[in-house]
PDB file of N, CA, C, O and CB in Angstrom:
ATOM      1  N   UNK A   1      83.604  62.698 -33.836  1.00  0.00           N
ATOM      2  CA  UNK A   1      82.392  63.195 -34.466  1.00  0.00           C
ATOM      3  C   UNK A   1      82.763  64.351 -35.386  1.00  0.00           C
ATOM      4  O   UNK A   1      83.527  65.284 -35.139  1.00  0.00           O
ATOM      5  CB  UNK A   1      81.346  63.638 -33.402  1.00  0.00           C
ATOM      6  N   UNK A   2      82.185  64.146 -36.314  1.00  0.00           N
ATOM      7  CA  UNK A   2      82.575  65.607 -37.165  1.00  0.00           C
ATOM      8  C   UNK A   2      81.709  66.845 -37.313  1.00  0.00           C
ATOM      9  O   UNK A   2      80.489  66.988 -37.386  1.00  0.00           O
ATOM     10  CB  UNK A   2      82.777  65.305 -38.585  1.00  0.00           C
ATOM     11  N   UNK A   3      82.393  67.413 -37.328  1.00  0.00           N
ATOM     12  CA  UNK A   3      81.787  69.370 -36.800  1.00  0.00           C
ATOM     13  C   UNK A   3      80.456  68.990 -37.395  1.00  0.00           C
ATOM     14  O   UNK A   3      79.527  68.614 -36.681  1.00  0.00           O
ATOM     15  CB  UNK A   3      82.724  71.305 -37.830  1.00  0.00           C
ATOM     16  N   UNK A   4      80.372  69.085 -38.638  1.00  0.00           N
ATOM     17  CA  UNK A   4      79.027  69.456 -39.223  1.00  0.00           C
ATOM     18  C   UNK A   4      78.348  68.848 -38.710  1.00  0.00           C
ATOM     19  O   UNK A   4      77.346  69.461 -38.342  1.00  0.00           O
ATOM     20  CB  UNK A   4      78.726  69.363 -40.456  1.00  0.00           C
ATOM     21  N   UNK A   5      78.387  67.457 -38.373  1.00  0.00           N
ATOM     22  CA  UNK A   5      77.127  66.357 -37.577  1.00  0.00           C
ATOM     23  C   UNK A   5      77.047  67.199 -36.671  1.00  0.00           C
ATOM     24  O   UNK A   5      76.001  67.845 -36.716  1.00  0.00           O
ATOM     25  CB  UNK A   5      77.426  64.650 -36.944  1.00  0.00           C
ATOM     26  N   UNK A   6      78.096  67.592 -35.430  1.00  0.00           N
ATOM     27  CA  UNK A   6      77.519  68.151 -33.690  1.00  0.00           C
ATOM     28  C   UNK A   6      77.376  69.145 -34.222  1.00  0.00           C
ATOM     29  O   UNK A   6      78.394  69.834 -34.161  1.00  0.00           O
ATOM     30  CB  UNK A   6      78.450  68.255 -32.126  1.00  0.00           C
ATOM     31  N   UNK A   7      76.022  69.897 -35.104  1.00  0.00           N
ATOM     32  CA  UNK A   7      75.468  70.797 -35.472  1.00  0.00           C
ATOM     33  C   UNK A   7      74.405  70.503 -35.278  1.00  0.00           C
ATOM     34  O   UNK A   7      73.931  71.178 -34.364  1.00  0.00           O
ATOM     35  CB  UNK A   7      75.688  71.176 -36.436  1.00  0.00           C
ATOM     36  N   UNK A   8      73.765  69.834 -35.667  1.00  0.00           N
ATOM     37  CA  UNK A   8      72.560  68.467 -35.710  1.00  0.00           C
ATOM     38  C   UNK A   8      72.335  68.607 -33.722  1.00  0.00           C
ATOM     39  O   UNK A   8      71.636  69.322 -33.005  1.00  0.00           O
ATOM     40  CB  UNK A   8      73.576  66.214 -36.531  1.00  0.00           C
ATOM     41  N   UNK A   9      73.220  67.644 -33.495  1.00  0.00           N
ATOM     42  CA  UNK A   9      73.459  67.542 -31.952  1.00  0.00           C
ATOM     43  C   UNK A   9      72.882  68.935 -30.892  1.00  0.00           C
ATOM     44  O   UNK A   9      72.022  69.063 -30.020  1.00  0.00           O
ATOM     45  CB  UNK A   9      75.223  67.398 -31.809  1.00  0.00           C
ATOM     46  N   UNK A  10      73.573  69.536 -31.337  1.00  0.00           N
ATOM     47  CA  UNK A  10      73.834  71.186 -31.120  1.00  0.00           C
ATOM     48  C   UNK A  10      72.034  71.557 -30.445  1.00  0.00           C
ATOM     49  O   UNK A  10      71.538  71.727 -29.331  1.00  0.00           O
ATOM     50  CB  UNK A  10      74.353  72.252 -33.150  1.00  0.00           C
ATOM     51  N   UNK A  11      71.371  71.536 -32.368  1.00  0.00           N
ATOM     52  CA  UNK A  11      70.261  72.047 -32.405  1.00  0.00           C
ATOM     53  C   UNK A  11      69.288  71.414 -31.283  1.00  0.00           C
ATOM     54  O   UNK A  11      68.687  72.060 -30.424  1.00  0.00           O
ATOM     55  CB  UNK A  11      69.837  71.932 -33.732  1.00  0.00           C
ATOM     56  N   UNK A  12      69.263  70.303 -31.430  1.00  0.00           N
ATOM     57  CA  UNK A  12      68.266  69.096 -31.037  1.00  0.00           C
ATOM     58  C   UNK A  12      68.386  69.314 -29.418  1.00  0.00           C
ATOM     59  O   UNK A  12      67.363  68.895 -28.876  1.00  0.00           O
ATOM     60  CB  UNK A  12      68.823  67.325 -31.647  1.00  0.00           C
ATOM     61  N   UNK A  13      69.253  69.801 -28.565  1.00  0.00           N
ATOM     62  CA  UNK A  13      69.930  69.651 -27.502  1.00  0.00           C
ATOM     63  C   UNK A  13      68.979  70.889 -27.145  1.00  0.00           C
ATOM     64  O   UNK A  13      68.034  70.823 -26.359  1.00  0.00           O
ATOM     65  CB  UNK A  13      71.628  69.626 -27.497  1.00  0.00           C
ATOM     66  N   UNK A  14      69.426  72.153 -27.924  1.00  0.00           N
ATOM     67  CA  UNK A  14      68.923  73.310 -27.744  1.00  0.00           C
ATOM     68  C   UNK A  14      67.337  73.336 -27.890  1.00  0.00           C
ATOM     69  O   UNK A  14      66.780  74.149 -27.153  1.00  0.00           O
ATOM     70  CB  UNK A  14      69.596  74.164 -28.625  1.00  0.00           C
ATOM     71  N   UNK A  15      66.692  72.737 -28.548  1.00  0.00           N
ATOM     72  CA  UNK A  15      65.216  72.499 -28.758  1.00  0.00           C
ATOM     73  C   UNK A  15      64.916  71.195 -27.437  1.00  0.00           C
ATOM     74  O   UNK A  15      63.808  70.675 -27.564  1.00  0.00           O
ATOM     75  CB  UNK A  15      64.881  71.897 -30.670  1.00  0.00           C
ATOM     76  N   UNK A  16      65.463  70.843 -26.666  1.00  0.00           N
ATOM     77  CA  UNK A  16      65.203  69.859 -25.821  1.00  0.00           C
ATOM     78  C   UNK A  16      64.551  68.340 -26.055  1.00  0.00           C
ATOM     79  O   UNK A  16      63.594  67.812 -25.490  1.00  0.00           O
ATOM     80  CB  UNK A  16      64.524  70.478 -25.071  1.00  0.00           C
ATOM     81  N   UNK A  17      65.418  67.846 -27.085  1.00  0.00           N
ATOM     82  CA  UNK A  17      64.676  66.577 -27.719  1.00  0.00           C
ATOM     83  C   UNK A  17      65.717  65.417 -27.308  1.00  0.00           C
ATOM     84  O   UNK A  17      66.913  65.259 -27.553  1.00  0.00           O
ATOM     85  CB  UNK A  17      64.424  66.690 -29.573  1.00  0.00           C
ATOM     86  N   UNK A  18      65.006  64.859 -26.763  1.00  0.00           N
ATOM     87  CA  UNK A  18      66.045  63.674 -26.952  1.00  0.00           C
ATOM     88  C   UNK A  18      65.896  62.899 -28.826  1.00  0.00           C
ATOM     89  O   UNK A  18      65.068  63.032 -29.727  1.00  0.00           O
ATOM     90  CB  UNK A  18      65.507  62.270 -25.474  1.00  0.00           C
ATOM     91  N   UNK A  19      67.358  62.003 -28.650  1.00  0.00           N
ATOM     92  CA  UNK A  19      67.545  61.275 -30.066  1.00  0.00           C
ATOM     93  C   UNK A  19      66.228  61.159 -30.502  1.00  0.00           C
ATOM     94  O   UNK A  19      65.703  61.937 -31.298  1.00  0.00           O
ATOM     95  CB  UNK A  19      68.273  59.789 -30.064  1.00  0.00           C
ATOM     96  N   UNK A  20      65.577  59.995 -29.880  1.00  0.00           N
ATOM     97  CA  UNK A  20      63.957  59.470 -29.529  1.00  0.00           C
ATOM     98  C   UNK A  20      62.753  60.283 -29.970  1.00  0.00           C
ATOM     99  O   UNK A  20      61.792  59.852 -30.608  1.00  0.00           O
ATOM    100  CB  UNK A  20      63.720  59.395 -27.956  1.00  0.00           C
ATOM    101  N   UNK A  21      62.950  61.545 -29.530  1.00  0.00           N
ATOM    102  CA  UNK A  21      61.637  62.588 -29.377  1.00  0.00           C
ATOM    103  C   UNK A  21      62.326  63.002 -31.098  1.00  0.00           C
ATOM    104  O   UNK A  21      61.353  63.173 -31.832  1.00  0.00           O
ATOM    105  CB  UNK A  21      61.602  64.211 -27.623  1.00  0.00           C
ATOM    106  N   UNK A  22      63.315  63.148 -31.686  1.00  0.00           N
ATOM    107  CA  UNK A  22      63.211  64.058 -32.614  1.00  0.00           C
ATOM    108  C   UNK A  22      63.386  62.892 -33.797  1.00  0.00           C
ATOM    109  O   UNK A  22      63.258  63.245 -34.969  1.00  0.00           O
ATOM    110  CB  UNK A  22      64.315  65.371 -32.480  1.00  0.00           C
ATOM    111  N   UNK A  23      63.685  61.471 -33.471  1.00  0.00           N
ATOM    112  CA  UNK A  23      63.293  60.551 -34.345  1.00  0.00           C
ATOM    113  C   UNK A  23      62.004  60.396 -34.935  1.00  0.00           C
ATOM    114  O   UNK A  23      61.662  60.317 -36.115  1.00  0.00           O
ATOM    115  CB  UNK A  23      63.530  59.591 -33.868  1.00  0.00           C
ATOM    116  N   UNK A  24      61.312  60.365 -33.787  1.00  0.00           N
ATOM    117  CA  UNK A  24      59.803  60.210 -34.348  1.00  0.00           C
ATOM    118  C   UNK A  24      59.141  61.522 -34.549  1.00  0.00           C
ATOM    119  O   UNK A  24      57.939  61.645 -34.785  1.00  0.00           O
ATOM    120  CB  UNK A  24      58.856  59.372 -33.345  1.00  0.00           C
ATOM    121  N   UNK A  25      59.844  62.329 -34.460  1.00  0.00           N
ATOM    122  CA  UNK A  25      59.019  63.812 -35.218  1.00  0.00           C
ATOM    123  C   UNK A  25      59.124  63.695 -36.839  1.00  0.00           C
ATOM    124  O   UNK A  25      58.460  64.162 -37.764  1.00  0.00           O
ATOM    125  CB  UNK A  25      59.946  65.543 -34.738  1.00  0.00           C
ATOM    126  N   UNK A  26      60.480  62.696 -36.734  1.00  0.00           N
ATOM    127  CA  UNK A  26      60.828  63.137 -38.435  1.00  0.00           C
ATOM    128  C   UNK A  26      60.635  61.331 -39.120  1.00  0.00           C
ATOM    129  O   UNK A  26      61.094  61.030 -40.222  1.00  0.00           O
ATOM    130  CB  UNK A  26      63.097  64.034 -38.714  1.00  0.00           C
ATOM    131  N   UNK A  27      60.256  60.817 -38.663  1.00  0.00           N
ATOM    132  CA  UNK A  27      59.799  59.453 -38.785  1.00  0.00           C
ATOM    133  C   UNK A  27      61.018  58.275 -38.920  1.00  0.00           C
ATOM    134  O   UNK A  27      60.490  57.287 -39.432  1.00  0.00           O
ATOM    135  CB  UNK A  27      58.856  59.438 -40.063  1.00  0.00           C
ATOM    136  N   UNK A  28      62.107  58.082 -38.714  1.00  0.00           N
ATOM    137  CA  UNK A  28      63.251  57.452 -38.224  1.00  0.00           C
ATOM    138  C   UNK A  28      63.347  56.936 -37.353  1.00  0.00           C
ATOM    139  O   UNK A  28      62.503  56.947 -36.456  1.00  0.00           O
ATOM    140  CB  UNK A  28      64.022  57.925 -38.108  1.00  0.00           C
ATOM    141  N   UNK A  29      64.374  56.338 -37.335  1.00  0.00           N
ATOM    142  CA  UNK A  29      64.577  55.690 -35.534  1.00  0.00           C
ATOM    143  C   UNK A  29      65.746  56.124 -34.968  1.00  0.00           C
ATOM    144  O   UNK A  29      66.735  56.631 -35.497  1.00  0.00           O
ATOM    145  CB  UNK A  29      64.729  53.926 -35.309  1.00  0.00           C
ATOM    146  N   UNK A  30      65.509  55.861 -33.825  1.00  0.00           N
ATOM    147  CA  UNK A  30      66.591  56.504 -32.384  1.00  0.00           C
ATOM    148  C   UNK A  30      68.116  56.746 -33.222  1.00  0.00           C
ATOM    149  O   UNK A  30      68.923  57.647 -33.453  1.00  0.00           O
ATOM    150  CB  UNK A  30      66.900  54.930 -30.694  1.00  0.00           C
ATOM    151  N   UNK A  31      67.895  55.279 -33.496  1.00  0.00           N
ATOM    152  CA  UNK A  31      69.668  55.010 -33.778  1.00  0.00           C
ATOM    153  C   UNK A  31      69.733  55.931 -35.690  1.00  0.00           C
ATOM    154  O   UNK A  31      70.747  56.583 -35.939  1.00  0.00           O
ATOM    155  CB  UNK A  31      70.189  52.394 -33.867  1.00  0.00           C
ATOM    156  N   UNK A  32      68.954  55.869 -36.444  1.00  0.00           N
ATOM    157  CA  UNK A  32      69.407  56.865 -37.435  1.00  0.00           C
ATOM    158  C   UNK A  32      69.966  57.398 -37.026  1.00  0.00           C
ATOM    159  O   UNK A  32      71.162  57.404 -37.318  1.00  0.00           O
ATOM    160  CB  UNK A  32      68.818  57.574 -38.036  1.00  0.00           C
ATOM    161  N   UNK A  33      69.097  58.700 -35.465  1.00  0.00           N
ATOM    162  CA  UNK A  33      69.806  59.939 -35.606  1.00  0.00           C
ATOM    163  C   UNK A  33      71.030  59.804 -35.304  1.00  0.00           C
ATOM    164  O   UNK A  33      71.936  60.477 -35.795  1.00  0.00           O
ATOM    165  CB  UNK A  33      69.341  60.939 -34.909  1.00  0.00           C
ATOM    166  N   UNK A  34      71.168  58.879 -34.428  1.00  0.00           N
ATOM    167  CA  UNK A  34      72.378  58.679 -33.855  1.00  0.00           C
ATOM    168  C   UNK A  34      73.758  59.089 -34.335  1.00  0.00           C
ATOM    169  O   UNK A  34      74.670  59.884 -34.106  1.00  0.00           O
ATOM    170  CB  UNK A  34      72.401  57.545 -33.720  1.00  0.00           C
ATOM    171  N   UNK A  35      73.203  57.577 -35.542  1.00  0.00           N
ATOM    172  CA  UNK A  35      74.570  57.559 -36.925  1.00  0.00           C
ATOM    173  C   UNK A  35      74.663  58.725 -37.510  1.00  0.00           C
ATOM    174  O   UNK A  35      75.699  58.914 -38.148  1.00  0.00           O
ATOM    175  CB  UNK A  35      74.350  56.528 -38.323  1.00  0.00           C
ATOM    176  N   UNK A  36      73.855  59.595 -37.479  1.00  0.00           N
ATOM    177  CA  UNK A  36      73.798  61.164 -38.624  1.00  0.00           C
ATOM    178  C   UNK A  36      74.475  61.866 -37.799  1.00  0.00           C
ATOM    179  O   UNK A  36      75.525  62.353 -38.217  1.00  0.00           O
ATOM    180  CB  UNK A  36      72.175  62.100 -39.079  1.00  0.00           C
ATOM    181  N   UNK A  37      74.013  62.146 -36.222  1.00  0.00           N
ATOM    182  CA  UNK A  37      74.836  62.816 -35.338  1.00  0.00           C
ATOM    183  C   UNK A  37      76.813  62.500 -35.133  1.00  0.00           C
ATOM    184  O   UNK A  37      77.654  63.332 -34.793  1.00  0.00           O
ATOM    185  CB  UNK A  37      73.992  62.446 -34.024  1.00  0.00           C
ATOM    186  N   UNK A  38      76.962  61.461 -35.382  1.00  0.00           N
ATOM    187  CA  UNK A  38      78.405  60.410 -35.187  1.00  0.00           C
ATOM    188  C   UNK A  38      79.160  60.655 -36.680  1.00  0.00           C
ATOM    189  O   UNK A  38      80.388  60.727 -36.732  1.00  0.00           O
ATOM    190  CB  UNK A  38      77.930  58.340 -34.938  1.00  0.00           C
ATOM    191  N   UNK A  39      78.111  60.807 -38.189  1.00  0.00           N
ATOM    192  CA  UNK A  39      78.729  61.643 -39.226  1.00  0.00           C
ATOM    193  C   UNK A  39      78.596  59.643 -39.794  1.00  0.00           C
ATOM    194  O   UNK A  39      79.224  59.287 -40.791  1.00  0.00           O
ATOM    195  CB  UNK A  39      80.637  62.914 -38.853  1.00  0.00           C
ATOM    196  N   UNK A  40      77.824  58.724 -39.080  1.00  0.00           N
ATOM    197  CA  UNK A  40      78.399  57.914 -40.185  1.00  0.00           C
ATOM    198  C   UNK A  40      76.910  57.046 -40.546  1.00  0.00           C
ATOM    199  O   UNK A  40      76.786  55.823 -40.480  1.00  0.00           O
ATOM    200  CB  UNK A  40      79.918  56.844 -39.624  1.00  0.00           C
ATOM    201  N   UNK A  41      75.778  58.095 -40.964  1.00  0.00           N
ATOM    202  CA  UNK A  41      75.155  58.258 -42.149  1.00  0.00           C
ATOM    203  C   UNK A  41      74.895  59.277 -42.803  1.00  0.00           C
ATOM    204  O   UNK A  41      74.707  60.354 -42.236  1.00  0.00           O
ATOM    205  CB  UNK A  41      74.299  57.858 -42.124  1.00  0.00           C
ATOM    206  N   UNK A  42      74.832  59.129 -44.185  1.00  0.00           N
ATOM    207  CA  UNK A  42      74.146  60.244 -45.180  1.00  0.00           C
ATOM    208  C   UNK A  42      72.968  59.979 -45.584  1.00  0.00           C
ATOM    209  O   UNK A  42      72.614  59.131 -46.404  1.00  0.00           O
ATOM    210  CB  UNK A  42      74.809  60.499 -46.398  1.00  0.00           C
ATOM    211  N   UNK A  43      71.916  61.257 -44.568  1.00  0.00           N
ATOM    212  CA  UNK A  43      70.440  61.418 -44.597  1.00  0.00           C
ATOM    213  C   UNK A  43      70.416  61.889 -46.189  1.00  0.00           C
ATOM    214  O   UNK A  43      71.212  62.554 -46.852  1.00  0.00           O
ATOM    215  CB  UNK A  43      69.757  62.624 -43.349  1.00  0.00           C
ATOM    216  N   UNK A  44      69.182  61.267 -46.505  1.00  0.00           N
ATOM    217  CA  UNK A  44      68.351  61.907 -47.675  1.00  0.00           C
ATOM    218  C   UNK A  44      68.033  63.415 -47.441  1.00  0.00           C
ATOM    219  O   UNK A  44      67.613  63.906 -46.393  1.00  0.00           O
ATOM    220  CB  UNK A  44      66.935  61.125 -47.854  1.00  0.00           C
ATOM    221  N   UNK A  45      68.274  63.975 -48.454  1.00  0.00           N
ATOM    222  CA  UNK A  45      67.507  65.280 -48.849  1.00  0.00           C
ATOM    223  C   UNK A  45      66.141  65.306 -48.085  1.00  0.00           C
ATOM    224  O   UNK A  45      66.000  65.941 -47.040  1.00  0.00           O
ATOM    225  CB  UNK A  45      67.224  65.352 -50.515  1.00  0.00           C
ATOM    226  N   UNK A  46      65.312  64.700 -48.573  1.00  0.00           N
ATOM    227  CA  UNK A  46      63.919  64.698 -47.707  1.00  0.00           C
ATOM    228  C   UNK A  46      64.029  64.488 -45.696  1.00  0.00           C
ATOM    229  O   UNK A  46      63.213  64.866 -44.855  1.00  0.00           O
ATOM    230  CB  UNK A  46      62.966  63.123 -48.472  1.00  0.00           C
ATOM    231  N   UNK A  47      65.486  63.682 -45.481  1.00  0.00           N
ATOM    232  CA  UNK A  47      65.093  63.352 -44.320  1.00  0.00           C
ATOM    233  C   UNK A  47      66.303  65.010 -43.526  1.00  0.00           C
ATOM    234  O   UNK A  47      66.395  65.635 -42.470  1.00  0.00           O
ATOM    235  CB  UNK A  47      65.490  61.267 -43.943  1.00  0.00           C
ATOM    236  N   UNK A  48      66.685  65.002 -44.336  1.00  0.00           N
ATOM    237  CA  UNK A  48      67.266  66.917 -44.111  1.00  0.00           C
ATOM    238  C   UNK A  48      66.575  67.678 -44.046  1.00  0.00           C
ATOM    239  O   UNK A  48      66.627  68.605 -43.237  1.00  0.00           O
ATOM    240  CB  UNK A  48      67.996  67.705 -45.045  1.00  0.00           C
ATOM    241  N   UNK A  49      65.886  67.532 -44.730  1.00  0.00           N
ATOM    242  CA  UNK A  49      64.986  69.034 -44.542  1.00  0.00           C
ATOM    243  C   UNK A  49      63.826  68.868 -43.420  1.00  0.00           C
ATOM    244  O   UNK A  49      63.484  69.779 -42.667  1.00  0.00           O
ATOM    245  CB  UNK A  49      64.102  69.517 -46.145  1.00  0.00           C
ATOM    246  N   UNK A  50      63.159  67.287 -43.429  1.00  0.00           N
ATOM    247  CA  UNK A  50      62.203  67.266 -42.212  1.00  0.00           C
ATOM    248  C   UNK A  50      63.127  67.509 -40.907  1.00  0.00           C
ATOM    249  O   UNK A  50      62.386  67.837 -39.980  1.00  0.00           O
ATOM    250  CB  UNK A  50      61.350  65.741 -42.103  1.00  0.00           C
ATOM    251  N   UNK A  51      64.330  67.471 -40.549  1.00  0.00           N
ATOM    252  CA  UNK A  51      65.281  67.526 -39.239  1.00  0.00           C
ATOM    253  C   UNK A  51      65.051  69.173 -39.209  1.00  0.00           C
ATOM    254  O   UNK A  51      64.506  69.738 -38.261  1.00  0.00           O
ATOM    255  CB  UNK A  51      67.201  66.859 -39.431  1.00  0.00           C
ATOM    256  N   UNK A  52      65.472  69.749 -40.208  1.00  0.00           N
ATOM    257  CA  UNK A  52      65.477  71.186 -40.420  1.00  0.00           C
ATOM    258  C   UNK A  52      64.791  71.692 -39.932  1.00  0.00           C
ATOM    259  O   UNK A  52      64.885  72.383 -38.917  1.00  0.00           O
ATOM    260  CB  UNK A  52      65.379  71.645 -41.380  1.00  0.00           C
ATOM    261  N   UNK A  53      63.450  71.304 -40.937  1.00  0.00           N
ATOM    262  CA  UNK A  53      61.998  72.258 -40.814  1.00  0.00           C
ATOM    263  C   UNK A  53      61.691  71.509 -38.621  1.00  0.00           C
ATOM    264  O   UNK A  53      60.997  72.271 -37.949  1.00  0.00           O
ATOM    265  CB  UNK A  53      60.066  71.373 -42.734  1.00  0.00           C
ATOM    266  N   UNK A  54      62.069  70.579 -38.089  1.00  0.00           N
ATOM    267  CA  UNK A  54      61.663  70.575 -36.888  1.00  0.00           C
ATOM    268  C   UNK A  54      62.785  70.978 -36.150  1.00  0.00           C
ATOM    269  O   UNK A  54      62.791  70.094 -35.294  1.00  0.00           O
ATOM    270  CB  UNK A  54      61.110  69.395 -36.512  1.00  0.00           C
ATOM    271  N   UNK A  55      63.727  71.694 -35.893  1.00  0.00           N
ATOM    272  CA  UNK A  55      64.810  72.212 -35.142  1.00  0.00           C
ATOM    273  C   UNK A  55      64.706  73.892 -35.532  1.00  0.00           C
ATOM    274  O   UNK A  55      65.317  74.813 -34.990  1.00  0.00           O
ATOM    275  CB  UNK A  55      66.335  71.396 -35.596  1.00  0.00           C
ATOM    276  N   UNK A  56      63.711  73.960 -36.670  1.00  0.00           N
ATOM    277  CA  UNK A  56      63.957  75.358 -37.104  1.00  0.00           C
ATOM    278  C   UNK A  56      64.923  75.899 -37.761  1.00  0.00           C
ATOM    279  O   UNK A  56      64.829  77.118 -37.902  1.00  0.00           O
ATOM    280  CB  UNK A  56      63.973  76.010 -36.286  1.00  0.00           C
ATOM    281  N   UNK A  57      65.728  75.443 -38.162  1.00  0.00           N
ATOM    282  CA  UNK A  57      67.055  75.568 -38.954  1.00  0.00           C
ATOM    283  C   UNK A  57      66.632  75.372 -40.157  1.00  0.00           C
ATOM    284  O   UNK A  57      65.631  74.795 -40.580  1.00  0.00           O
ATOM    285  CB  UNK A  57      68.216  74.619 -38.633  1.00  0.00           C
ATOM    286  N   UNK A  58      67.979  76.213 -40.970  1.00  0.00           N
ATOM    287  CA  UNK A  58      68.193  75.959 -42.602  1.00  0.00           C
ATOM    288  C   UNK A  58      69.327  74.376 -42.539  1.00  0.00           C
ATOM    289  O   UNK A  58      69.873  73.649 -41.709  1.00  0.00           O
ATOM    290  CB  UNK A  58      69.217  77.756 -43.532  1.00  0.00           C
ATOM    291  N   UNK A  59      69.109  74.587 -44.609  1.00  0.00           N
ATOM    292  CA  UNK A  59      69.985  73.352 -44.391  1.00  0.00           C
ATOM    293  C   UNK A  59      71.389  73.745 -44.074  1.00  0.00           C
ATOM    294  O   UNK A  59      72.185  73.110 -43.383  1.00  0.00           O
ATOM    295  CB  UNK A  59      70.002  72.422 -45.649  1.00  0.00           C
ATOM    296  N   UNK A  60      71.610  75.092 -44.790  1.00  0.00           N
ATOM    297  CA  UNK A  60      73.059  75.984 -44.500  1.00  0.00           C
ATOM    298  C   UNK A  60      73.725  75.987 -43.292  1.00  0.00           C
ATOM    299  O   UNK A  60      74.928  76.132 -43.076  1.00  0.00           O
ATOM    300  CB  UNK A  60      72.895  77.397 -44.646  1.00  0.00           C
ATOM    301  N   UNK A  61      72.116  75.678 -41.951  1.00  0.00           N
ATOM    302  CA  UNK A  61      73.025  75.802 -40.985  1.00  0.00           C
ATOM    303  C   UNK A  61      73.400  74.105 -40.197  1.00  0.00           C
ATOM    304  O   UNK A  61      74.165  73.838 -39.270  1.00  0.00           O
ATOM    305  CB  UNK A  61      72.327  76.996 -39.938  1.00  0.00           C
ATOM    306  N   UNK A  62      73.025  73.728 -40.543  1.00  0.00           N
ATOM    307  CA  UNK A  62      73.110  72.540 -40.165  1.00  0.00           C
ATOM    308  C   UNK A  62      73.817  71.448 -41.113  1.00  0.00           C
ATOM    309  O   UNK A  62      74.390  70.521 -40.539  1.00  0.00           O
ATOM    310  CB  UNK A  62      71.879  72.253 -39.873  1.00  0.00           C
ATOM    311  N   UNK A  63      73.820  71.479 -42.335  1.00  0.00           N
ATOM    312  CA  UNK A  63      74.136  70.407 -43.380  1.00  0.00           C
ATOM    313  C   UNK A  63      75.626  70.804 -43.879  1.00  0.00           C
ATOM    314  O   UNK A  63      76.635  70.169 -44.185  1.00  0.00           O
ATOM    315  CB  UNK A  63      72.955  70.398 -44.708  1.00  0.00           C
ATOM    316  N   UNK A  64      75.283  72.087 -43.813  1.00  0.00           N
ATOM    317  CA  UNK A  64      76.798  73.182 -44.759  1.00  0.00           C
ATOM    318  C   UNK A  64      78.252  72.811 -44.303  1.00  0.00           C
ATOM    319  O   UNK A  64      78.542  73.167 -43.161  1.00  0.00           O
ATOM    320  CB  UNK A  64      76.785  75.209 -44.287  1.00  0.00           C
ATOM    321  N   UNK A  65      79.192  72.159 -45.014  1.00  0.00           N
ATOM    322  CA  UNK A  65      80.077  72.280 -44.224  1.00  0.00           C
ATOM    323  C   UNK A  65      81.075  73.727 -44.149  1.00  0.00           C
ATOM    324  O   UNK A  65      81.586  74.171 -45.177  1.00  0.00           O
ATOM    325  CB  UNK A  65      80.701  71.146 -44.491  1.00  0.00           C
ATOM    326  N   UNK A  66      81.253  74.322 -42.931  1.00  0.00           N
ATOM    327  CA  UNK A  66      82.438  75.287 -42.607  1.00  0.00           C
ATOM    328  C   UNK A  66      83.724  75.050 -43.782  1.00  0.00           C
ATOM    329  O   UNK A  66      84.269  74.171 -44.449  1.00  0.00           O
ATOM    330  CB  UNK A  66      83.033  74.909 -40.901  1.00  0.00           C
ATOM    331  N   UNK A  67      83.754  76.324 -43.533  1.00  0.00           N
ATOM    332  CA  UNK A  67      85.225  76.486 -44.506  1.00  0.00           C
ATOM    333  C   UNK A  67      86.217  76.392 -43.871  1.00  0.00           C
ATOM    334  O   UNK A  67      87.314  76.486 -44.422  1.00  0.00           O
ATOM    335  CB  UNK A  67      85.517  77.735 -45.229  1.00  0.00           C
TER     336      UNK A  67
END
């Protein structure tokens, strides 16, 4: 998995959501998050920022990759 995805992971874990619960907050399915969490999809801009705006996070902290 690559760092920046278990950021994603990270948040969602810490907000107590399962895949499921934070799929349908942001209108996706289970397995999207899945692949976004695993690093092997690239979410839309729009579907970034709805993950964001519901984990409470920027995109910086979640999308950005580390140096």
């Amino acid at each position: 998995m690559e760092r920046k995805y278990l950021k994603i992971k990270v948040a969602r874990v810490e907000h107590d959501l399962s895949q499921e619960e934070l799929a349908k907050k942001v209108g996706v399915t289970r397995q999207t998050i899945g692949l976004i969490e695993q690093g092997k999809y690239n979410p839309s801009l729009q579907l970034c920022i709805s993950i964001c705006k519901t984990l409470d996070k920027t995109l910086d902290d979640l999308f950005w990759e580390d140096k």
